[in-house]
C-alpha positions as CSV (number, residue, x, y, z in Angstrom):
1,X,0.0,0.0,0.0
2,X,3.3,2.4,0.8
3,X,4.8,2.0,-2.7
4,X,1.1,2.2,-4.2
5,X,0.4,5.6,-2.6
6,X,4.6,6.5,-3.0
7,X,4.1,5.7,-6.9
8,X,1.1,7.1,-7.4
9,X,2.0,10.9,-5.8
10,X,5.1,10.6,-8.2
11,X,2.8,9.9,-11.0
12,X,0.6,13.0,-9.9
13,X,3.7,15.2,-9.2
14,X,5.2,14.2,-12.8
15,X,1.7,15.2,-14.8
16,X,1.1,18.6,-12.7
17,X,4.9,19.8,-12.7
18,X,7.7,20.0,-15.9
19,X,6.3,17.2,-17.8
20,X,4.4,16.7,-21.2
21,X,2.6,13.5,-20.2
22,X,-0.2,15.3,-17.8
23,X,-0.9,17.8,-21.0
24,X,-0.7,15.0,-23.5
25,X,-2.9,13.0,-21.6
26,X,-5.5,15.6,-21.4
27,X,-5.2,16.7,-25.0
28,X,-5.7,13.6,-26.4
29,X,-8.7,12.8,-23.9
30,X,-10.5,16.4,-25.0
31,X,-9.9,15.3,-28.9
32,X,-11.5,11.9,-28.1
33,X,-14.6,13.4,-26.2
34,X,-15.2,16.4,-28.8
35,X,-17.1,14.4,-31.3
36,X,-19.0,13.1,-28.6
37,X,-19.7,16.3,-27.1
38,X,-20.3,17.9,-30.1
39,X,-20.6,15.9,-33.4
40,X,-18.0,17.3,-36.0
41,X,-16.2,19.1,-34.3
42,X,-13.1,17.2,-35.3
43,X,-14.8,16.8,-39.2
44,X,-12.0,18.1,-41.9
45,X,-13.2,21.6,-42.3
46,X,-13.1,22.3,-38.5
47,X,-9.8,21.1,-37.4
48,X,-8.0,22.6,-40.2
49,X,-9.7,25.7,-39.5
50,X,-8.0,25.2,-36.0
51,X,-4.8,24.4,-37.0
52,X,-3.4,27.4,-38.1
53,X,-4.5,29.0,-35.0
54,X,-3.3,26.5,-32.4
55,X,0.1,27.0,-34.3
56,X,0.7,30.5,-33.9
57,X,-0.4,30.4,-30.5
58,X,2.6,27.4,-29.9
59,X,5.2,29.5,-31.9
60,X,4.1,32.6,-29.4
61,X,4.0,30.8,-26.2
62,X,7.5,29.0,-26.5
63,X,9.2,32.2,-26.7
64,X,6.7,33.3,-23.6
65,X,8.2,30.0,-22.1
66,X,11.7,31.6,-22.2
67,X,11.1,34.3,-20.6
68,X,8.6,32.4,-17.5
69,X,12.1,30.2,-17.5
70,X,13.8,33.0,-16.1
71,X,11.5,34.1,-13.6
72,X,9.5,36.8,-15.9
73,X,6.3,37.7,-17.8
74,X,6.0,39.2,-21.1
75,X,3.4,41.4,-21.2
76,X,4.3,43.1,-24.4
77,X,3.3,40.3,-26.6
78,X,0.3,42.1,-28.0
79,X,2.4,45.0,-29.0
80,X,4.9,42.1,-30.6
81,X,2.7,40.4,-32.5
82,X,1.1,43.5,-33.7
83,X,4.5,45.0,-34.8
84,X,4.9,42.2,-36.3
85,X,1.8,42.0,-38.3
86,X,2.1,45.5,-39.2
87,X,5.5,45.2,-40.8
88,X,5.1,42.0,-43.0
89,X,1.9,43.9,-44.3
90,X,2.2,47.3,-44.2
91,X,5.8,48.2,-45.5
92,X,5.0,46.5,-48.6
93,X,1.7,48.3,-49.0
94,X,2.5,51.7,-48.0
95,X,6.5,51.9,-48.6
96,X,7.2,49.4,-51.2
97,X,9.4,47.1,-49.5
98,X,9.6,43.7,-51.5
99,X,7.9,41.0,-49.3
100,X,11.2,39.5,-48.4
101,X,12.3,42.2,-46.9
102,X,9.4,43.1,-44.9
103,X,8.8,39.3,-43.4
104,X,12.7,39.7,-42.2
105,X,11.8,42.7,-40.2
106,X,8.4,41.5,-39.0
107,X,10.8,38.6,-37.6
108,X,13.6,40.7,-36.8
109,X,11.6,43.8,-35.1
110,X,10.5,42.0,-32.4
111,X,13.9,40.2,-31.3
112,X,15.3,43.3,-31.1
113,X,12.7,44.4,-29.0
114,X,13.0,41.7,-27.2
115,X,16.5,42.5,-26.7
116,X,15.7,45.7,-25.3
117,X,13.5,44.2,-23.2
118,X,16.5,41.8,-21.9
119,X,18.6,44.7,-21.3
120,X,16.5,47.2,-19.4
121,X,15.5,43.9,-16.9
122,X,19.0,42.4,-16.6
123,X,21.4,45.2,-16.9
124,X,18.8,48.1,-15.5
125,X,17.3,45.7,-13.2
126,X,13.7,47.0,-13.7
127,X,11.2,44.4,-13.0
128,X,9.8,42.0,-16.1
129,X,6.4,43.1,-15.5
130,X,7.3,47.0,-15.7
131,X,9.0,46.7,-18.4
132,X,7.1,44.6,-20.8
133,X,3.9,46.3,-19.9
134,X,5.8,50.1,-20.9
135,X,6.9,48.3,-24.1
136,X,4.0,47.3,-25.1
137,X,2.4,50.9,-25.2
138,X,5.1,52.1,-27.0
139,X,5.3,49.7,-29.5
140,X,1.1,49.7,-29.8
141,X,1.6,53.3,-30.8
142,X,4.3,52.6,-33.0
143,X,2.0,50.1,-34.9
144,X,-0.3,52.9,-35.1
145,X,2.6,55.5,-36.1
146,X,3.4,53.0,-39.0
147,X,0.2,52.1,-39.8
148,X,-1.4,55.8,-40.0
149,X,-4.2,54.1,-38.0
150,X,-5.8,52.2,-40.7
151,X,-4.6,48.1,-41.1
152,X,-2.9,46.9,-44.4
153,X,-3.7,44.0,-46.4
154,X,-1.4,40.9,-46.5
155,X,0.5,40.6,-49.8
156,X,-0.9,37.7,-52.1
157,X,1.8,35.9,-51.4
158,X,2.0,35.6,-47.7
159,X,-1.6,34.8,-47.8
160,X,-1.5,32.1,-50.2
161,X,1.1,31.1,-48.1
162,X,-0.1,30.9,-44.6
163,X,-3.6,29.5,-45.9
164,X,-1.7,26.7,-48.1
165,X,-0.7,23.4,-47.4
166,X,2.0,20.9,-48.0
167,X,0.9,17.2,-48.2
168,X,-2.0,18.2,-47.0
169,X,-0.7,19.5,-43.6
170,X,-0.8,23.6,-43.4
171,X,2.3,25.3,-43.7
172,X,1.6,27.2,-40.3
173,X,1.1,23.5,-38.7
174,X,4.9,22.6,-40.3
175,X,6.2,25.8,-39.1
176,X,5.0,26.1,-35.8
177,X,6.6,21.9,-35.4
178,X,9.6,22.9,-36.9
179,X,10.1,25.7,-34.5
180,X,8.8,23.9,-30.9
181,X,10.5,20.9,-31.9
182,X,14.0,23.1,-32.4
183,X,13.2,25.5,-29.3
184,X,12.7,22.3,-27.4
185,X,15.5,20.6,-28.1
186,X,18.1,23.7,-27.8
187,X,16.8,24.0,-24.4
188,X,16.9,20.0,-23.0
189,X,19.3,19.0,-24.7
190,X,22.2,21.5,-25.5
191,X,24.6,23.2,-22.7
192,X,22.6,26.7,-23.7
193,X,19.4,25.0,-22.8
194,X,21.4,23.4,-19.6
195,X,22.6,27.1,-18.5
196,X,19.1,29.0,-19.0
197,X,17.7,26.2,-16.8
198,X,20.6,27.1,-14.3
199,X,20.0,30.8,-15.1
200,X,16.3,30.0,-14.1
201,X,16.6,28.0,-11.1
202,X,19.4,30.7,-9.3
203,X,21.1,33.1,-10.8
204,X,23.5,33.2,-7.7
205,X,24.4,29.4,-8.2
206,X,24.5,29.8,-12.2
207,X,27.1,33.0,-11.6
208,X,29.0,30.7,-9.1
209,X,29.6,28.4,-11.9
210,X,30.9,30.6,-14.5
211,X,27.8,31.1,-16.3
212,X,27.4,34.7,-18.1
213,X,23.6,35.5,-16.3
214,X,22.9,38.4,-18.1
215,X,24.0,36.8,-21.9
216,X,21.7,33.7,-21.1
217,X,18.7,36.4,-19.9
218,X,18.8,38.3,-22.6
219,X,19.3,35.3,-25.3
220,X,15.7,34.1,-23.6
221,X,14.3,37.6,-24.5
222,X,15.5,38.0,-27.7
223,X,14.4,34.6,-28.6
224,X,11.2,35.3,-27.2
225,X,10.7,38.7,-29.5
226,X,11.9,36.6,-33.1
227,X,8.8,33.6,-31.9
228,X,6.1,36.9,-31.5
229,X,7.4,38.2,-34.6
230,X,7.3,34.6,-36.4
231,X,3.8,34.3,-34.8
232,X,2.7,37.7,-36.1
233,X,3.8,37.2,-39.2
234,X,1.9,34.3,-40.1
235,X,-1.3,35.3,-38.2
236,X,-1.2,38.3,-40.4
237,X,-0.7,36.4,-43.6
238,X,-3.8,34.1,-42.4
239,X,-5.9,36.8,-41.3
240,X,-5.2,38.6,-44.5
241,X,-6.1,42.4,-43.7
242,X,-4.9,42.2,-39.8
243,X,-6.3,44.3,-37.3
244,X,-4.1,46.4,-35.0
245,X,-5.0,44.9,-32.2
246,X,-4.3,41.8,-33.5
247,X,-2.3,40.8,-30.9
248,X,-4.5,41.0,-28.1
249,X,-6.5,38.0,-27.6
250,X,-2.9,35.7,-27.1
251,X,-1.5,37.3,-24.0
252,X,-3.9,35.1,-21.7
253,X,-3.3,32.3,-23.8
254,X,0.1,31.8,-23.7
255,X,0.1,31.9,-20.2
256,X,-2.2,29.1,-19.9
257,X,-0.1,27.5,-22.3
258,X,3.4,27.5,-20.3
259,X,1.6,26.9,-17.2
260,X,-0.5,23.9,-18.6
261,X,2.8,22.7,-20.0
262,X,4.3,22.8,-16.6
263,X,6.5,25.7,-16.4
264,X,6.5,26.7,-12.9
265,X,5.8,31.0,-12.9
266,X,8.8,30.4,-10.5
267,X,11.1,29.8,-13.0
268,X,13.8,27.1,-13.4
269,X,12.9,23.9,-15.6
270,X,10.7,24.4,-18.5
271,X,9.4,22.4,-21.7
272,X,9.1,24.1,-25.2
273,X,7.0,21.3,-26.4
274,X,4.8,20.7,-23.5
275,X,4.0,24.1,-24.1
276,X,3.3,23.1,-27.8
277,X,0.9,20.2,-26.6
278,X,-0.4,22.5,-24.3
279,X,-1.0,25.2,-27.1
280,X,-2.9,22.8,-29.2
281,X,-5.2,22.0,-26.3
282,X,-6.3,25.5,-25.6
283,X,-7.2,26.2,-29.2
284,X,-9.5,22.7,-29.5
285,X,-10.8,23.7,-26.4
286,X,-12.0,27.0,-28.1
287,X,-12.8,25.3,-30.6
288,X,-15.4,22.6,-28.8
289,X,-16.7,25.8,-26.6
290,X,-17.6,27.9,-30.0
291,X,-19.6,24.5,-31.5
292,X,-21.5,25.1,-28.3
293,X,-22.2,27.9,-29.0
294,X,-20.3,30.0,-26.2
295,X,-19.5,33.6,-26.5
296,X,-15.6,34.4,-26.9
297,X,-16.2,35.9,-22.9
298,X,-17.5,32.8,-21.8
299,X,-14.4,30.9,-23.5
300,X,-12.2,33.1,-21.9
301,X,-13.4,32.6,-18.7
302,X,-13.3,28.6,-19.8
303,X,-9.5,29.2,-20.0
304,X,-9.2,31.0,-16.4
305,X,-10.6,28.2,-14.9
306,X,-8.5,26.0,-16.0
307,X,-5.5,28.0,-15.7
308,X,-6.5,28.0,-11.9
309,X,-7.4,24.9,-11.8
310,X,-4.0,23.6,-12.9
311,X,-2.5,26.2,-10.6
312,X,-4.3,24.4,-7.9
313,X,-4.1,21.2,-8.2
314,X,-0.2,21.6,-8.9
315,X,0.0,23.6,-5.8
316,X,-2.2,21.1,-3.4
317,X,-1.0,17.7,-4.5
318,X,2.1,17.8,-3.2
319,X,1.0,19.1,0.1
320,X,-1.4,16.0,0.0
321,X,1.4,13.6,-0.7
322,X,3.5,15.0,2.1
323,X,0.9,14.8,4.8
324,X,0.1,11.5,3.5
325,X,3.8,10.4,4.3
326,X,3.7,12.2,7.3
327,X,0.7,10.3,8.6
328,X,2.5,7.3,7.7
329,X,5.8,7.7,9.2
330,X,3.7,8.5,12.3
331,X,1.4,5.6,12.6
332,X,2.6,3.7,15.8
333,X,3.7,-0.1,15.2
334,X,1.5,-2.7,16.7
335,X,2.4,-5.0,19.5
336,X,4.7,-8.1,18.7
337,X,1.6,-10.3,19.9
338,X,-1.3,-8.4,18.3
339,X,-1.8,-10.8,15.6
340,X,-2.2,-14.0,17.3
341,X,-5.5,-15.2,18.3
């Protein structure tokens, strides 16, 4: 009964903390009841309508991932993924820039942003919070500065892009795999990933080693800011005339996503692809709420409560298991001659 209970709170403490197999389990449970909940939901037209969606919002929250890693929050992700947007659309509309160029910079605008960001919270010490929230007004205003307050229509070609597929998969699906996948194994398997999980976990211990704190922050940052700008990009190429506020609607979301994933908000040990699993859940979950006819206010709330939820259960368990070894280490043995008749 010992090892029972002992193996069971390691199974509960594996699926609530740093692990893909509690968000994988889940996931594929909600795609097995949505057709039972609500009959084609998972038929062709509806899923791939999802896809696209669910990607974008992996690509966002891995680089959100980074920056939860190291202890932060990045609040200016709707400024990011609005830069972003605006760029890739808007500089070939309105200045002429050939589409190349202006997909780099939606990319590339946001990692240096990002950047900045790393700076003005390692170097400058200002608090994640404060600082992402002040970047995000500034760069909201410069989407509007760019912009002249009206949006801009995607080029043909970064529509037909993000709305095609290859082998029947869409491209933002391939994308968004190729870039969790990557993310996730620079950071379990290389020495950066090893470092920014030292970084995470104490930055007093990682400096004790040798490690460069500050390089390893900002890298988190400024990978952060190029997976917004990737993100943006190809919502704006999918949405095809992108609204300004474009960004908006995926700063909860990609906080349920690193949390579901098991990121703790304390920092330390993260998983890219968790988050990626995690990602995919949220949008289904969206998904099966709208075929239910829910309001978008109603599905937000839907995500809350699972976010807390989560929080919860990830924050009670191991209390739980503790007092349940407690009791047990406790319980008094019984006389030597209690068992004979």
């Amino acid at each position: 009964m010992t090892d029972f209970t002992g193996q069971a709170g390691s199974l509960w403490r594996r699926m609530l903390s740093g692990s893909w197999v509690g968000i994988t389990v889940a996931t594929v449970l909600l795609f097995a009841l949505s057709p039972v909940i609500a009959p084609g939901s998972l038929a062709p037209a509806p899923l791939l309508s999802m896809l696209p969606f669910a990607s974008v919002l992996a690509i966002v929250a891995a680089g959100q991932t980074l920056v939860v890693q190291q202890r932060g929050l990045d609040l200016s992700i709707p400024g990011m993924i609005a830069l972003a947007a605006v760029l890739s659309t808007g500089l070939p509309q309105n200045y002429g820039w050939p589409l190349w160029a202006a997909v780099i910079a939606g990319i590339v605008g946001p990692g240096i942003v990002g950047i900045v960001n790393g700076v003005l919270v390692t170097v400058f010490k200002v608090m994640p919070l404060v600082v992402t929230l002040g970047m995000n007004a500034v760069l909201l205003g410069t989407v509007f500065f760019i912009a002249n307050g009206t949006p801009s229509g995607a080029p043909a070609e970064l529509n037909g892009f993000a709305l095609d597929r290859t082998l029947g998969v869409p491209n933002t699906l391939l994308i968004a795999i190729v870039v969790v996948v990557l993310a996730g194994l620079v950071t379990q398997k290389s020495i950066i990933g090893r470092r920014l999980t030292a970084v995470g976990v104490s930055e007093r211990a990682a400096a004790a080693l040798g490690i460069r704190v500050n390089m390893y922050q900002m890298f988190a940052y400024g990978f952060a800011g190029l997976a917004y700008g990737a993100g943006g990009v190809l919502l704006a190429g999918y949405t095809k005339t992108p609204a300004l506020f474009l960004g908006d609607s995926y700063l909860l979301p990609t906080v349920a996503a690193v949390v579901l994933g098991g990121t703790a908000l304390t920092g330390g040990i993260a998983s890219v692809i968790a988050t990626g699993i995690a990602a995919l859940f949220l949008t289904q979950l969206g998904q099966l709420l709208r075929s239910l006819g829910w309001q978008d206010a109603l599905q937000l709330i839907a995500q809350s409560v699972v976010l807390i939820a989560v929080v919860l259960l990830r924050e009670l368990v191991p209390v739980l298991v503790r007092r349940s070894r407690a009791r047990r280490e406790q319980r008094p043995l019984a006389p030597a001659g209690a068992s004979a008749g």
